[in-house]
C-alpha positions in Angstrom: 5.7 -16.9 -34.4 9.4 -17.7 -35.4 12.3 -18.2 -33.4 15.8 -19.6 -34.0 17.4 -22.8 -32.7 20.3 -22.5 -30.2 22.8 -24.3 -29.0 23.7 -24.2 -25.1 26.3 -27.2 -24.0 25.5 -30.3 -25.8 21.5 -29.6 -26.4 19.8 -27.6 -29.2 17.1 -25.1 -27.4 14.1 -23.9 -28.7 13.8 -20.1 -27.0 10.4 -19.5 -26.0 9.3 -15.8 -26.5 8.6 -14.3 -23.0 4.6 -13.1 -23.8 4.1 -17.0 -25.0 5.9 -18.2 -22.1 3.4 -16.3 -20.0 0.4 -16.8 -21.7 1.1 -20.5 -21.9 2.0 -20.7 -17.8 5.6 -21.5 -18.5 8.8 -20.5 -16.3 11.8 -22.1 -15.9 11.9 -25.9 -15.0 8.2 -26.4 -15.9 7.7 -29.7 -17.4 6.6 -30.2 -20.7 6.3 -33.3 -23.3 8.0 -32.7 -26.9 6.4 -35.4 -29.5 6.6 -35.5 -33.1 2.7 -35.1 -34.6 2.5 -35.3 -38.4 5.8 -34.0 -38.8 5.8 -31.3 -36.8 7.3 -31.1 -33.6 4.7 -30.4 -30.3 5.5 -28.9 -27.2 3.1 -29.4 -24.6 2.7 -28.0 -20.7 2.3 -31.1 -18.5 -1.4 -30.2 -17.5 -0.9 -32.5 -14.0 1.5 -30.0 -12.9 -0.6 -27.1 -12.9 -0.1 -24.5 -10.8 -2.7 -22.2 -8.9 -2.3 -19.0 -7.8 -2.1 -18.7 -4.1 -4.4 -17.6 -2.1 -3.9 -14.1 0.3 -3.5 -16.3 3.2 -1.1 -18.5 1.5 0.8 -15.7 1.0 0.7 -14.4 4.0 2.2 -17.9 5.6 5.2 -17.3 3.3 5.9 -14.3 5.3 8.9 -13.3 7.9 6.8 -11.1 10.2 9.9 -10.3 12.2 12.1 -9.6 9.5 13.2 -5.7 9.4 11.1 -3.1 7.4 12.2 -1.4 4.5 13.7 1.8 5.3 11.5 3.5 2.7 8.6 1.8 4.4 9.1 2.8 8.1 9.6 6.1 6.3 6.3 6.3 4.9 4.7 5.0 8.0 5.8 7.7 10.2 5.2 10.6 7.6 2.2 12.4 8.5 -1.3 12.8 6.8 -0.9 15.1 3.6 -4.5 14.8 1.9 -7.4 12.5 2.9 -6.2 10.0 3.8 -8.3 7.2 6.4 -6.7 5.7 9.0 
């Protein structure tokens, strides 16, 4: 894969292609370690940062149970039963 060198401020970037980025685990401000190997320059993600996925319950914690619905939600939740549906 190629890209192009960029400048942004003072510092030359390297961009990282968004489907690399993801299959690699990389977003913005994940730490990596740039070394010189044989003449070419390495990039690699800092494996003692990894992150896991959290879990449903994790989740879940995260939430403001008694922040407002969606409109389109208590829409939906007070339309009545158009198929099969199980409550």
């Amino acid at each position: 894969m190629k890209t192009n060198v960029k400048k942004i401020g003072d510092e030359l970037v390297i961009p990282v292609p968004d489907n690399l980025a993801h299959h690699m685990g990389i977003s913005l401000g994940t730490p990596i370690t740039i070394e010189i190997n044989n003449g070419s320059l390495v990039a690699t993600v800092n494996c003692s940062q990894e992150r896991k996925s959290p879990t449903l319950k994790e989740m879940i914690a995260m939430c403001d149970l008694s922040a407002p619905s969606h409109p389109d939600l208590v829409a939906f939740d007070g339309a009545p039963a158009k198929g099969k549906e199980l409550l």
